[in-house]
TIVO-2410 file (N, C-alpha, C; in nm, 3 decimals):
# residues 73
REC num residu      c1      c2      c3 atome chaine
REC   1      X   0.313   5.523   3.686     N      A
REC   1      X   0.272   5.402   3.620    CA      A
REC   1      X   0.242   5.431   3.473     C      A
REC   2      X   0.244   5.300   3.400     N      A
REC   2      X   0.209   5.318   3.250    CA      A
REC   2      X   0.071   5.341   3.212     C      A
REC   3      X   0.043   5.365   3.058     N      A
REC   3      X  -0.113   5.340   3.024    CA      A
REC   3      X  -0.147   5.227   2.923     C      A
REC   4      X  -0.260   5.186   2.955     N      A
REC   4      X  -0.289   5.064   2.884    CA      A
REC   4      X  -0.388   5.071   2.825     C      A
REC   5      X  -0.368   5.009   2.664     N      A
REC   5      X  -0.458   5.045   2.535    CA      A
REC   5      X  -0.459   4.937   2.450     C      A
REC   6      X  -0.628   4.948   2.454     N      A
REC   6      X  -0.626   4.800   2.350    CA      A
REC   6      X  -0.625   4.821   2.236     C      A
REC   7      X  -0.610   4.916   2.185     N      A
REC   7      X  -0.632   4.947   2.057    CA      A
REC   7      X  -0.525   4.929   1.974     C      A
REC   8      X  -0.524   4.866   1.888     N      A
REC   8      X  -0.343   4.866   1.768    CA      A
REC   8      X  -0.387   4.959   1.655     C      A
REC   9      X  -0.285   4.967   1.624     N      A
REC   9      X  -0.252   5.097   1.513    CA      A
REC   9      X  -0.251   4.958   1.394     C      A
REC  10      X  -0.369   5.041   1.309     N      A
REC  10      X  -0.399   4.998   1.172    CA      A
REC  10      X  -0.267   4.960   1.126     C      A
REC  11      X  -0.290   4.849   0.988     N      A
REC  11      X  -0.105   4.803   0.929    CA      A
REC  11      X  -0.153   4.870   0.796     C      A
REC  12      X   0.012   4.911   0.797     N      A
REC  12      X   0.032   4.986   0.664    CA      A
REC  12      X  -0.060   4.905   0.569     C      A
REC  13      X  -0.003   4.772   0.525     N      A
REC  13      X  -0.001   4.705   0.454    CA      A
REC  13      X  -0.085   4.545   0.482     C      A
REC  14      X  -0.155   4.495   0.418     N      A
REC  14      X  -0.165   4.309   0.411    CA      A
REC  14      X  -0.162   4.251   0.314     C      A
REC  15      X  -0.086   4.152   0.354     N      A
REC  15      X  -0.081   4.041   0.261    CA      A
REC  15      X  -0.251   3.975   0.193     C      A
REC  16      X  -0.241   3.929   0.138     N      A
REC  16      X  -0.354   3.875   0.110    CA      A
REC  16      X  -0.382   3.732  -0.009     C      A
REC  17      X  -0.405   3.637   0.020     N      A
REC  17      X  -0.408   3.511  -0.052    CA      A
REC  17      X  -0.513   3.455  -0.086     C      A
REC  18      X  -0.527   3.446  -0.254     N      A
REC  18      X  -0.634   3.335  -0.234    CA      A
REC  18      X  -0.598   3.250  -0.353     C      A
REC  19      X  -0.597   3.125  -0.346     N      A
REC  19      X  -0.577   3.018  -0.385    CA      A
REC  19      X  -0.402   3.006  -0.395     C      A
REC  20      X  -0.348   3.009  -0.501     N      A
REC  20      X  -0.216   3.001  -0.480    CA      A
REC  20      X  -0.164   3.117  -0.503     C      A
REC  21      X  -0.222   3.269  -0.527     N      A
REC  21      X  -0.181   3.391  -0.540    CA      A
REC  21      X  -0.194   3.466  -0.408     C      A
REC  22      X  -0.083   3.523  -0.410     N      A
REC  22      X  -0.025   3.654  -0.293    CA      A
REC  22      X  -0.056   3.806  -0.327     C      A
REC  23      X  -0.059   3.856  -0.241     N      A
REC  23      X  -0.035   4.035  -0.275    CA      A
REC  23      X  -0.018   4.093  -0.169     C      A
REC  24      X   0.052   4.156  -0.149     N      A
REC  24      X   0.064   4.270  -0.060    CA      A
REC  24      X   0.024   4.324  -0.104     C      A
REC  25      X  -0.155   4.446  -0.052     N      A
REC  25      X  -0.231   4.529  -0.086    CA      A
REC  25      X  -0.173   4.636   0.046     C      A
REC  26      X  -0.174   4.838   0.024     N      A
REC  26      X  -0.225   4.910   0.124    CA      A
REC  26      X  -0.278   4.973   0.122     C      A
REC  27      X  -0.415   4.929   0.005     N      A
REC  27      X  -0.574   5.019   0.045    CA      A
REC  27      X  -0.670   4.889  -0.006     C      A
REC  28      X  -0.782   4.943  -0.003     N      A
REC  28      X  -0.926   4.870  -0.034    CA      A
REC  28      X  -0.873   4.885  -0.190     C      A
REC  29      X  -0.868   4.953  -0.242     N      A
REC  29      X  -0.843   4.956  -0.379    CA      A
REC  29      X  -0.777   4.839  -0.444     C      A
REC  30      X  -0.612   4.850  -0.390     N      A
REC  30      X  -0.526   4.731  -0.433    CA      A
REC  30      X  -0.598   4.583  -0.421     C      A
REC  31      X  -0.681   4.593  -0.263     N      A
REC  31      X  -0.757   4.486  -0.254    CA      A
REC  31      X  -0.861   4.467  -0.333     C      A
REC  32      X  -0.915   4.488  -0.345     N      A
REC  32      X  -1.033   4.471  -0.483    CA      A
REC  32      X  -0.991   4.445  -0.635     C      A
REC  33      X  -0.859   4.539  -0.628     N      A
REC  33      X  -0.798   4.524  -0.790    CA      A
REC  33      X  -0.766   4.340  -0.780     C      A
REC  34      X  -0.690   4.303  -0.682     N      A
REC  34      X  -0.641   4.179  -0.653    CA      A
REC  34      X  -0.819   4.094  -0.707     C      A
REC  35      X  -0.877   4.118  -0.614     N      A
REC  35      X  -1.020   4.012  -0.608    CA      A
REC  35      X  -1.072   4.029  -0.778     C      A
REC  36      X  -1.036   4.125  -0.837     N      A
REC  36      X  -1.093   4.138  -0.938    CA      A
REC  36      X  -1.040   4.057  -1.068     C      A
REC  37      X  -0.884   4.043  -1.030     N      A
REC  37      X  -0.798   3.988  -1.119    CA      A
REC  37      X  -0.772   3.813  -1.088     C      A
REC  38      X  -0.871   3.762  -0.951     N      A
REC  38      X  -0.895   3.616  -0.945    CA      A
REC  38      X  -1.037   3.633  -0.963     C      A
REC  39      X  -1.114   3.699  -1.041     N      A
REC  39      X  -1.267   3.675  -1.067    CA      A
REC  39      X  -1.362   3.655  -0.965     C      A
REC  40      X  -1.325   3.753  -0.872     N      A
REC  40      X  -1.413   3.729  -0.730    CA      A
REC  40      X  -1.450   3.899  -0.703     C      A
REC  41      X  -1.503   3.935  -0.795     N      A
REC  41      X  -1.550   4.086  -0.778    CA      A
REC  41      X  -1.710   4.067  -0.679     C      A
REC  42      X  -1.752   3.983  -0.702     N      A
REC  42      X  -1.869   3.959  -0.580    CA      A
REC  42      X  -1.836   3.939  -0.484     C      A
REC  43      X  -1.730   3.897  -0.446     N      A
REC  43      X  -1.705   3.828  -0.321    CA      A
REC  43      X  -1.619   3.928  -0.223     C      A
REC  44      X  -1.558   4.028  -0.295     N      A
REC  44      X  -1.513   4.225  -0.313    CA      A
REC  44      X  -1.597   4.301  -0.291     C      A
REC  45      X  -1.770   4.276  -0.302     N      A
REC  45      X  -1.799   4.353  -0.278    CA      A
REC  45      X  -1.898   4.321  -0.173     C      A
REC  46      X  -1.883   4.200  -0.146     N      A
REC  46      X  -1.968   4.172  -0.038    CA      A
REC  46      X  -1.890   4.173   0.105     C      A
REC  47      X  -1.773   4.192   0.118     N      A
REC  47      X  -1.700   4.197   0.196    CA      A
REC  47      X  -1.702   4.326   0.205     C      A
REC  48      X  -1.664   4.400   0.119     N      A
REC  48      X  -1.648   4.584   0.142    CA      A
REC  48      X  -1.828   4.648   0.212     C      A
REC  49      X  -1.921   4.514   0.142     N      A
REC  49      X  -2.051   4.578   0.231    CA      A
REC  49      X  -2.035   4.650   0.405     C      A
REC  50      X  -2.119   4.815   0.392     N      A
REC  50      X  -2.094   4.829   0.509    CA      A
REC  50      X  -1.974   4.869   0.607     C      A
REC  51      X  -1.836   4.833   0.506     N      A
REC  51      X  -1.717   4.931   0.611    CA      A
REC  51      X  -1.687   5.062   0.515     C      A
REC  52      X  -1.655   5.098   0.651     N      A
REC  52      X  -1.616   5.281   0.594    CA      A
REC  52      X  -1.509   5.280   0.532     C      A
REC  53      X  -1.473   5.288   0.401     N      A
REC  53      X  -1.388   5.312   0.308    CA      A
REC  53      X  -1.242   5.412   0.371     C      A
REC  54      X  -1.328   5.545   0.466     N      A
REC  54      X  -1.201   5.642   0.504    CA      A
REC  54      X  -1.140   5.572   0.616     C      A
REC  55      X  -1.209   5.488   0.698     N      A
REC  55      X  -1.132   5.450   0.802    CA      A
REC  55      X  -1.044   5.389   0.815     C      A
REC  56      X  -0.923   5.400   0.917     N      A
REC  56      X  -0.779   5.362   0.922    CA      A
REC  56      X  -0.771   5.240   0.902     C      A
REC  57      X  -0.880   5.188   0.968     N      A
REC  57      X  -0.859   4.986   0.975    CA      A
REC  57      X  -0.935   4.912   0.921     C      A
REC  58      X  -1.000   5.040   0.782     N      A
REC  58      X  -1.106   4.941   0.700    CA      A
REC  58      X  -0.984   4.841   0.639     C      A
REC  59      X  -0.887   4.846   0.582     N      A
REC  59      X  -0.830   4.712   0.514    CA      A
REC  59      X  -0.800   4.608   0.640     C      A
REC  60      X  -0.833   4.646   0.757     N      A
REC  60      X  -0.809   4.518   0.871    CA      A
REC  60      X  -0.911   4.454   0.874     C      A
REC  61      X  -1.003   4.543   0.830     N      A
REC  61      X  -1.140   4.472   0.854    CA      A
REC  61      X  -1.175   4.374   0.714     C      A
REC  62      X  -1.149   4.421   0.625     N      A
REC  62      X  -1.178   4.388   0.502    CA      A
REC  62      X  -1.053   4.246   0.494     C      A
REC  63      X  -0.929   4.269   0.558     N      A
REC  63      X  -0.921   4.103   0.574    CA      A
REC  63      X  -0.966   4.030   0.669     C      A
REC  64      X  -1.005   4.060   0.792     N      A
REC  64      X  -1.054   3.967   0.877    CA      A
REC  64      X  -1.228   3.921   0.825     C      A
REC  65      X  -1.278   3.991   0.726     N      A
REC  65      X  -1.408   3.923   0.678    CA      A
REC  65      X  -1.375   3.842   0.549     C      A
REC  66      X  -1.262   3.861   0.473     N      A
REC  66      X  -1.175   3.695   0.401    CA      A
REC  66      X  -1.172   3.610   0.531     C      A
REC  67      X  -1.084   3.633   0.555     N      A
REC  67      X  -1.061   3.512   0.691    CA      A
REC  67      X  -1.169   3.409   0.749     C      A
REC  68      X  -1.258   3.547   0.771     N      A
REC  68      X  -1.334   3.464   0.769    CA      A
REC  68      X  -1.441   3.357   0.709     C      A
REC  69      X  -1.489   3.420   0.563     N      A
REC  69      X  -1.502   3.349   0.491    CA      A
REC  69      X  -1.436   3.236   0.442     C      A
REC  70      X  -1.339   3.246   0.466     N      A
REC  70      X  -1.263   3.123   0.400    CA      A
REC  70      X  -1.240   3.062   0.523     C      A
REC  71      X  -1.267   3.060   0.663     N      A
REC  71      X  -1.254   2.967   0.752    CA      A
REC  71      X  -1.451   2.910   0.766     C      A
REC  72      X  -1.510   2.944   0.702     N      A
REC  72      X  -1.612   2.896   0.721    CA      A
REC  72      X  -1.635   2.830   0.574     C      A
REC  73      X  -1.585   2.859   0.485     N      A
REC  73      X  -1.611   2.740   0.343    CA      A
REC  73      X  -1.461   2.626   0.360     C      A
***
C-alpha cells in the first residue's frame, strides 16, 4: 500500500497582488520589496510579525496572512 501526507512542498514562487499590481515574488525579500514599492511597508511588517524568515513555507505563510487581510477589509 501507499503513504499518505498532508503536508505540500512549499512553492517556489507567489504571485502576489495588491490593487491593480502583480508580482511574482520567491522570497520574503521580493515580497516586502513589492509592499514597499505600493507604500505598505507597515502592512510588510506586520504580516512578517512572528514567522521564521529561514523556513521553507514562510512565503506561504506570509501570503495566506495578505489573504487574509484583505478578505477581512
Amino acid at each position: 500500500m501507499g503513504s499518505f501526507s498532508r503536508t505540500t512542498p512549499a512553492p517556489a514562487s507567489l504571485r502576489l497582488v495588491i490593487g491593480t499590481e502583480d508580482r511574482e515574488v520567491a522570497s520574503l525579500d521580493e515580497a516586502m520589496g513589492f509592499l514597499h514599492e505600493q507604500d505598505a511597508d507597515a502592512l510588510g511588517e506586520f504580516l512578517l510579525s512572528g514567522l521564521d524568515a529561514d523556513a521553507p513555507e514562510a512565503l506561504f505563510a506570509f501570503r495566506n496572512r495578505l489573504e487574509m487581510m484583505r478578505a477581512a477589509l
